[in-house]
N, CA, C and O atoms as a printed pandas DataFrame, in Angstrom:
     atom_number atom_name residue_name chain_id  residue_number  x_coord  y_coord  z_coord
0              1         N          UNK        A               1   -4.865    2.535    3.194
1              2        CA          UNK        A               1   -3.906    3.628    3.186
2              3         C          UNK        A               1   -4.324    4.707    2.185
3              4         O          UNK        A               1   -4.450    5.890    2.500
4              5         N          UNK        A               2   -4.571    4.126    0.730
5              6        CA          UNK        A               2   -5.349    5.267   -0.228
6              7         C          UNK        A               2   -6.481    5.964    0.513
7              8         O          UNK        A               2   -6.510    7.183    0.344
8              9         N          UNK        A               3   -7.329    5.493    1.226
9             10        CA          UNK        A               3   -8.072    5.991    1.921
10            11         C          UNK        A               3   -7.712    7.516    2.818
11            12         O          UNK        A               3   -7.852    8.718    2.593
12            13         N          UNK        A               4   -7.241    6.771    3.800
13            14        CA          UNK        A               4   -6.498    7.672    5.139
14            15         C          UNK        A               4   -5.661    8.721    4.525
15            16         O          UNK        A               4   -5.654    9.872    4.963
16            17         N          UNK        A               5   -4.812    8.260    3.311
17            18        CA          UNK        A               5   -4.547   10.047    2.938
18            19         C          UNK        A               5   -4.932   10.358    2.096
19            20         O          UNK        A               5   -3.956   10.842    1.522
20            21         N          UNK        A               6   -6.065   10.513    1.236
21            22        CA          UNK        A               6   -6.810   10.811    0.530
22            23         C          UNK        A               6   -6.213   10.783   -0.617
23            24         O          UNK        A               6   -6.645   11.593   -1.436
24            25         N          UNK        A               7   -5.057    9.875   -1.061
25            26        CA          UNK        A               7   -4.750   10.133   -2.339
26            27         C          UNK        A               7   -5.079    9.574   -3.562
27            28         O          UNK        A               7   -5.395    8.395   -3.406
28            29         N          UNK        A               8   -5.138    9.958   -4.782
29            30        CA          UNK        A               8   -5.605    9.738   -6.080
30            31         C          UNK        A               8   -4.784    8.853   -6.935
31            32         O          UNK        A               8   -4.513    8.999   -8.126
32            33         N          UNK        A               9   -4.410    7.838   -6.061
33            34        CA          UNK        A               9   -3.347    6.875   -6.619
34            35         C          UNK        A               9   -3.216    5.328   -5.665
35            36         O          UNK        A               9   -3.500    5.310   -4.467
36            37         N          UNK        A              10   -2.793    4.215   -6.342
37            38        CA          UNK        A              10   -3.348    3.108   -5.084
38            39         C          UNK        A              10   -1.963    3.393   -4.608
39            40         O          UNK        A              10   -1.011    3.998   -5.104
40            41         N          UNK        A              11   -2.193    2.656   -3.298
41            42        CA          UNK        A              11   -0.568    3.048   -1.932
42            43         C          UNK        A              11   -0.689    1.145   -1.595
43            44         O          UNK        A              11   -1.598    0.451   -1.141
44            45         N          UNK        A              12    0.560    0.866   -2.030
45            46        CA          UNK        A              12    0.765   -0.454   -1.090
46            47         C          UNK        A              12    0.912   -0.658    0.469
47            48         O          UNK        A              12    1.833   -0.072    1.039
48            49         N          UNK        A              13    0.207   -1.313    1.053
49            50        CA          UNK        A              13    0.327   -1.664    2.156
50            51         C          UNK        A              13    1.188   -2.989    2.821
51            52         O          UNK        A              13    0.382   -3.760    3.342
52            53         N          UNK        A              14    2.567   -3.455    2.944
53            54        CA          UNK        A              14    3.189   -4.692    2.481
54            55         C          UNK        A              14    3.177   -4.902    4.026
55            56         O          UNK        A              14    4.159   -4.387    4.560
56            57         N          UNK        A              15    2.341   -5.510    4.859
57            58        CA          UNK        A              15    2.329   -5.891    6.310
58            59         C          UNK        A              15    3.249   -7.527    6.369
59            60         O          UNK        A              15    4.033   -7.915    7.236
60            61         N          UNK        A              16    2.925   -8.020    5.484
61            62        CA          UNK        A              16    3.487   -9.669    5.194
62            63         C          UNK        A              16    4.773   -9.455    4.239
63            64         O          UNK        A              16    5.299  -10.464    3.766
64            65         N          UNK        A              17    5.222   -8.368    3.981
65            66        CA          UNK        A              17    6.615   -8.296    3.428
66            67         C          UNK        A              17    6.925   -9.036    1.714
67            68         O          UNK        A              17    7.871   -8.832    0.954
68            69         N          UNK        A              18    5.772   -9.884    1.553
69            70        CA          UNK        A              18    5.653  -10.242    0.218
70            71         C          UNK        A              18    6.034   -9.331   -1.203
71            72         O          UNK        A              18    6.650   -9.757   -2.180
72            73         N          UNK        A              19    5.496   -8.004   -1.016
73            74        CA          UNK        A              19    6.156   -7.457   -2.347
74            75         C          UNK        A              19    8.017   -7.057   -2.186
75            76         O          UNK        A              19    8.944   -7.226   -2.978
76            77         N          UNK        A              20    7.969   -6.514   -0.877
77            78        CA          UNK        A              20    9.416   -5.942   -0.502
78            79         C          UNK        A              20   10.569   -7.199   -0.783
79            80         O          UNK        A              20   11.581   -7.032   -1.463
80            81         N          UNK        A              21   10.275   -8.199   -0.262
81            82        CA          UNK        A              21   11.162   -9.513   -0.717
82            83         C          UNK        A              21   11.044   -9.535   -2.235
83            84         O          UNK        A              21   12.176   -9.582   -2.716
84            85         N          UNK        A              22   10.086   -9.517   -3.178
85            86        CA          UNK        A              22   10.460   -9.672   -4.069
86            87         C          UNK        A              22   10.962   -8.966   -5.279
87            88         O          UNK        A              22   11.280   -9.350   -6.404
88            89         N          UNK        A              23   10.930   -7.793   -4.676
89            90        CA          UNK        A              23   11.771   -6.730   -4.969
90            91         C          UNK        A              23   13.309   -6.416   -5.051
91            92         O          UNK        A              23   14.025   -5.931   -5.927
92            93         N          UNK        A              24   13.581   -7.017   -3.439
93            94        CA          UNK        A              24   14.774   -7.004   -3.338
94            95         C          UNK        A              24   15.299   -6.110   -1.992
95            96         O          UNK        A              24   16.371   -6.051   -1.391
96            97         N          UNK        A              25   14.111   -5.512   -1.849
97            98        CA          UNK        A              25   14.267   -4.434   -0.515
98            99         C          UNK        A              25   14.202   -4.721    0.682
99           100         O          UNK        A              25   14.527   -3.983    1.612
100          101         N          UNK        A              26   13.729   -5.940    0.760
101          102        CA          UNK        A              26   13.597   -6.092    2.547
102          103         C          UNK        A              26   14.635   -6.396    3.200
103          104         O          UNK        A              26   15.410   -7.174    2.645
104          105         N          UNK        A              27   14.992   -5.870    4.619
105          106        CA          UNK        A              27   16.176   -6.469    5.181
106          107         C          UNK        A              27   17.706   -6.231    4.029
107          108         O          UNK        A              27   18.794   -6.780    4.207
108          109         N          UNK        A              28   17.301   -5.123    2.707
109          110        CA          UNK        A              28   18.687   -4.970    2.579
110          111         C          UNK        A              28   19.709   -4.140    2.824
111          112         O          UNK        A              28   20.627   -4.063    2.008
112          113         N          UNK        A              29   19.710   -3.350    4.049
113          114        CA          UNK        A              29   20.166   -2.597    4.817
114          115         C          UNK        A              29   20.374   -3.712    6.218
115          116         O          UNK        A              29   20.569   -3.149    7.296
116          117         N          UNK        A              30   20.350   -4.727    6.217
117          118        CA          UNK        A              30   20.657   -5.731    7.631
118          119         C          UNK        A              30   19.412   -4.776    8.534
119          120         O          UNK        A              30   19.833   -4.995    9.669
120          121         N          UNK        A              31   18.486   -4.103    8.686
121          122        CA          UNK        A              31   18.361   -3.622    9.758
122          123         C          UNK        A              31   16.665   -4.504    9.579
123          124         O          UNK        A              31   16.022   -3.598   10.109
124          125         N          UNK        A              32   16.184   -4.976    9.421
125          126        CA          UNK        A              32   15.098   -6.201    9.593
126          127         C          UNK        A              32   13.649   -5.441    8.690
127          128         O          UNK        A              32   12.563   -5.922    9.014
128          129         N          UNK        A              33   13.620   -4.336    7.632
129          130        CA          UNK        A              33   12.750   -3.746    6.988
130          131         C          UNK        A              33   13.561   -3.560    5.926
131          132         O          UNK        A              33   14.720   -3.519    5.515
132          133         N          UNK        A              34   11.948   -3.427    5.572
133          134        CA          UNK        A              34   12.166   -2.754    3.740
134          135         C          UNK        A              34   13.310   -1.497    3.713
135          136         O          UNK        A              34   13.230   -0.632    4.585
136          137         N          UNK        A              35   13.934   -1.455    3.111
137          138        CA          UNK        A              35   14.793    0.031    2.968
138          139         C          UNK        A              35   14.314    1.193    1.970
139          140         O          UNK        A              35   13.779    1.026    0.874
140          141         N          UNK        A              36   14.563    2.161    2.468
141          142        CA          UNK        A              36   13.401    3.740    1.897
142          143         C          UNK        A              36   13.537    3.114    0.022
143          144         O          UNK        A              36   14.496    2.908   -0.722
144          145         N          UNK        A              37   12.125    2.998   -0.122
145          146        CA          UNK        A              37   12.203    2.505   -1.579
146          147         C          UNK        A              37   10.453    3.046   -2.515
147          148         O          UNK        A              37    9.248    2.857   -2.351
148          149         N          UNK        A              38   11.160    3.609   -3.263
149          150        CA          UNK        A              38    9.620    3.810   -4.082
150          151         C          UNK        A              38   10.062    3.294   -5.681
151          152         O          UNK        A              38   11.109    3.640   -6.229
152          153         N          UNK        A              39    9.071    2.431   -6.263
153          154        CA          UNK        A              39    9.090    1.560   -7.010
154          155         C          UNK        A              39    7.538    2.680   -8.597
155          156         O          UNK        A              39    6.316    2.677   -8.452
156          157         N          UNK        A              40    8.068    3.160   -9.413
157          158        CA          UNK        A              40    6.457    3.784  -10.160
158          159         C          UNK        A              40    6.691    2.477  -11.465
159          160         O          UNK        A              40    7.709    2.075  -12.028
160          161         N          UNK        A              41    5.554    2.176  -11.564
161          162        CA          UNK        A              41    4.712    1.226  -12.397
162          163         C          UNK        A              41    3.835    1.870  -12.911
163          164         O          UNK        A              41    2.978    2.503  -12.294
164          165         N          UNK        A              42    3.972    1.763  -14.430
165          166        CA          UNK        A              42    2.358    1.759  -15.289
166          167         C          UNK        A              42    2.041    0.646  -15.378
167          168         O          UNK        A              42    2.580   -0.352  -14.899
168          169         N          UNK        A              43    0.445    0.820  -16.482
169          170        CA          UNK        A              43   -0.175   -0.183  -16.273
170          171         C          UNK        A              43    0.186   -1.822  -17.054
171          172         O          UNK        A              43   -0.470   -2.860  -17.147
172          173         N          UNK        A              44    1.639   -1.381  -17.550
173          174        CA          UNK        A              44    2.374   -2.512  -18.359
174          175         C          UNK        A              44    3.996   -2.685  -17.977
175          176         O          UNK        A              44    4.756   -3.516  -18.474
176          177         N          UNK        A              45    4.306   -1.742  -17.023
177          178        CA          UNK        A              45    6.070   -2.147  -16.998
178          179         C          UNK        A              45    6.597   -1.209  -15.513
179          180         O          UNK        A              45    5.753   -0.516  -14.945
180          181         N          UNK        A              46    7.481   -1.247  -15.185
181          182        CA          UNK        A              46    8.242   -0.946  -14.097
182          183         C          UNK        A              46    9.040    0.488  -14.980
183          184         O          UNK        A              46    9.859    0.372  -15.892
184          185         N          UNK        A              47    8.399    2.097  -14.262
185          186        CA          UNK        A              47    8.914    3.005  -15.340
186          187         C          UNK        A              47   10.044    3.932  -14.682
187          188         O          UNK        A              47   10.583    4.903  -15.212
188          189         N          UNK        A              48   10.339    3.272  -13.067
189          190        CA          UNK        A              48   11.644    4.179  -12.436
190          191         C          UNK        A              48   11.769    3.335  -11.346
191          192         O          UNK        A              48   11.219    2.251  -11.539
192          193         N          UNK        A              49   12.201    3.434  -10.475
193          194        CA          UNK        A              49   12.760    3.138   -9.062
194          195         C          UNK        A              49   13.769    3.793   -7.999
195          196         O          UNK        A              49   14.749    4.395   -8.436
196          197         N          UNK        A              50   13.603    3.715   -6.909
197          198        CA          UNK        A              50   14.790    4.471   -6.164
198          199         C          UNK        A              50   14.943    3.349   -5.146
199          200         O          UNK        A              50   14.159    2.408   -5.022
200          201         N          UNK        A              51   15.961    3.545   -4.488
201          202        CA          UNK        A              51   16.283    2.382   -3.193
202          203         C          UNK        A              51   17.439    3.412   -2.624
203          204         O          UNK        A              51   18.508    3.708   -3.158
204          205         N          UNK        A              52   16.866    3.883   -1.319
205          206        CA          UNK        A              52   18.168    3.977   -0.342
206          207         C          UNK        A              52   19.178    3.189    0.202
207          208         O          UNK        A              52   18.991    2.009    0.499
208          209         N          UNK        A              53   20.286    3.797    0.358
209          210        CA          UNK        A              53   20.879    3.253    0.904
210          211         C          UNK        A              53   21.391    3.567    2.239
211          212         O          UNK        A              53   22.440    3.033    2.599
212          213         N          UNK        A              54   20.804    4.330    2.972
213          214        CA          UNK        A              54   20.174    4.707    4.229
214          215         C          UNK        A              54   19.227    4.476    4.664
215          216         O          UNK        A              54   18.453    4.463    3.707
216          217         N          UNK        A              55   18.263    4.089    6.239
217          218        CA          UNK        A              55   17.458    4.151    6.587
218          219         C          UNK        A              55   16.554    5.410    6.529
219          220         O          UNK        A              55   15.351    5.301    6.768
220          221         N          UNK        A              56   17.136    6.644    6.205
221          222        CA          UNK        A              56   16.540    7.908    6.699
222          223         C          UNK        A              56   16.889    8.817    4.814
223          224         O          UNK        A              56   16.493    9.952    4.549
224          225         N          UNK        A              57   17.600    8.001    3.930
225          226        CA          UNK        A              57   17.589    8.192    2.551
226          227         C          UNK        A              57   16.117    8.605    1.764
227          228         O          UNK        A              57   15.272    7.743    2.007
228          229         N          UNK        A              58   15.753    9.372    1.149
229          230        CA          UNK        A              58   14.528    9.893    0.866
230          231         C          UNK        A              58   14.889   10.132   -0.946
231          232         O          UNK        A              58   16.008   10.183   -1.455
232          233         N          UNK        A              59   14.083   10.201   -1.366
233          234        CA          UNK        A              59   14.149   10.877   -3.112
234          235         C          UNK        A              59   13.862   12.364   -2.840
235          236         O          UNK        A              59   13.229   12.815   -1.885
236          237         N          UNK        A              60   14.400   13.002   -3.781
237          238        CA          UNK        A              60   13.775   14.418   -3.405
238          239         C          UNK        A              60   12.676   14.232   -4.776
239          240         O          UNK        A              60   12.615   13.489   -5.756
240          241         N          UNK        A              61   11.864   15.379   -4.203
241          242        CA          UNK        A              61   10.525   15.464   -4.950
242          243         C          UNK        A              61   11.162   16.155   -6.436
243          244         O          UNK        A              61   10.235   15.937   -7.216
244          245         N          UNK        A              62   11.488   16.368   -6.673
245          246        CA          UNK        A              62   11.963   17.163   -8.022
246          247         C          UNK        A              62   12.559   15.929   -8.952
247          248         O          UNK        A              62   12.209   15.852  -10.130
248          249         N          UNK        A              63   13.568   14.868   -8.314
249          250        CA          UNK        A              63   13.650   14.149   -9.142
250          251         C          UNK        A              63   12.754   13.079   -8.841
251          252         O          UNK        A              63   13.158   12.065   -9.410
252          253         N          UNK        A              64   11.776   12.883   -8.232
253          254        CA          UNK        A              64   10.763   11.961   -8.587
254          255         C          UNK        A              64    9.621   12.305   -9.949
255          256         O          UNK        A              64    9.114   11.528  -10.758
256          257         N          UNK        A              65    9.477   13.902   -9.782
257          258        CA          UNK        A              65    8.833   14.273  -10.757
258          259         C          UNK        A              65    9.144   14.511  -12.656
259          260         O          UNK        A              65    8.474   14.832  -13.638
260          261         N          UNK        A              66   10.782   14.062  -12.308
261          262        CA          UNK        A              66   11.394   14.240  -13.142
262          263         C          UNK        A              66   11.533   12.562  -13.834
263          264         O          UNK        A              66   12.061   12.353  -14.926
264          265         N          UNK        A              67   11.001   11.577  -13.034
265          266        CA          UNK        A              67   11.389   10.471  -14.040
266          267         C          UNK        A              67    9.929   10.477  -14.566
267          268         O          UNK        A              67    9.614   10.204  -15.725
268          269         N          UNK        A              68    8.800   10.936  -13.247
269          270        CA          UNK        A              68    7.263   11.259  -14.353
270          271         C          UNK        A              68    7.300   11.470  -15.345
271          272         O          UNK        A              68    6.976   10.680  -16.231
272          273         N          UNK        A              69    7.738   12.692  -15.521
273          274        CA          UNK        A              69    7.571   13.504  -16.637
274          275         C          UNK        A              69    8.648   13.007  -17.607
275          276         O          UNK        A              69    8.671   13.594  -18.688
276          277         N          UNK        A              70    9.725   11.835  -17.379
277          278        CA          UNK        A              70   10.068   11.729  -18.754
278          279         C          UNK        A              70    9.763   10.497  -19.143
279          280         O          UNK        A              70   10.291   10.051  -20.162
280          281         N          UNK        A              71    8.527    9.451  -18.127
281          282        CA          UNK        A              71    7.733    8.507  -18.806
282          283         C          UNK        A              71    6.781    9.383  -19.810
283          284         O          UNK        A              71    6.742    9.073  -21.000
284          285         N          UNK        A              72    5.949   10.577  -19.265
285          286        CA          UNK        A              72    5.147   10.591  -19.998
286          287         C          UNK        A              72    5.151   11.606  -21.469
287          288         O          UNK        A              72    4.382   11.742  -22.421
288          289         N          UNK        A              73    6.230   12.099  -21.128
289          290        CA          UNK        A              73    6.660   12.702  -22.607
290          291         C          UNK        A              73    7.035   11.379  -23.336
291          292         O          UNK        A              73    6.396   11.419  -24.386
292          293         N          UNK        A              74    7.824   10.120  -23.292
293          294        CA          UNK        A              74    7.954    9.014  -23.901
294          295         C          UNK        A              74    6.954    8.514  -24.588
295          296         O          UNK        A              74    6.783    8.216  -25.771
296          297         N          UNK        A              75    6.076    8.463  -23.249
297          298        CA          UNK        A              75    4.301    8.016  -23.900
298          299         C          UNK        A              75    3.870    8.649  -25.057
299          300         O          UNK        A              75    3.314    7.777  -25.725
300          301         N          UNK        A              76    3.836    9.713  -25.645
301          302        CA          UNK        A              76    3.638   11.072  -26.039
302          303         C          UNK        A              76    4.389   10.807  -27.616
303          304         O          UNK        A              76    3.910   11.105  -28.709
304          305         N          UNK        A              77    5.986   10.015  -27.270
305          306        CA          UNK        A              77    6.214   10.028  -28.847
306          307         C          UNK        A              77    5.848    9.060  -29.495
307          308         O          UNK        A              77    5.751    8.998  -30.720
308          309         N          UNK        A              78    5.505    7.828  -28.333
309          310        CA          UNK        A              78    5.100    6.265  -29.346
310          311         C          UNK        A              78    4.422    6.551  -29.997
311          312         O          UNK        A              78    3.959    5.742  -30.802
């Protein structure tokens, strides 16, 4: 998937549902899938999360960029 869209970041591919179950996301909308969920991780901790609660529920890009940017100003004061 990092591949195919050329992006500069790894992309999970969960075909066997293994990370989504242990997350908490799969099937928790009853509808038999993961529910709209983006999970950001550094390279030591879990630094935001979102989970819809719609099938068609999305993050908007502004506040995704907004929990970025206040991991890495954090980073910045340790």
């Amino acid at each position: 998937m990092q591949k195919a869209t050329s992006a500069s970041f790894p992309i999970l591919s969960d075909a066997e549902k293994k990370v989504s179950n242990a997350y908490g996301v799969y099937n928790l909308l009853g509808d038999g899938v993961a529910a709209p969920s983006i999970f950001l991780i550094s390279k030591d901790k879990l630094i935001g999360y979102y989970v819809g609660s719609h099938i068609s529920d999305r993050i908007e890009t502004s506040e995704l960029l907004k929990i970025l940017e206040e991991h890495t100003l954090k980073g910045r004061d340790a």
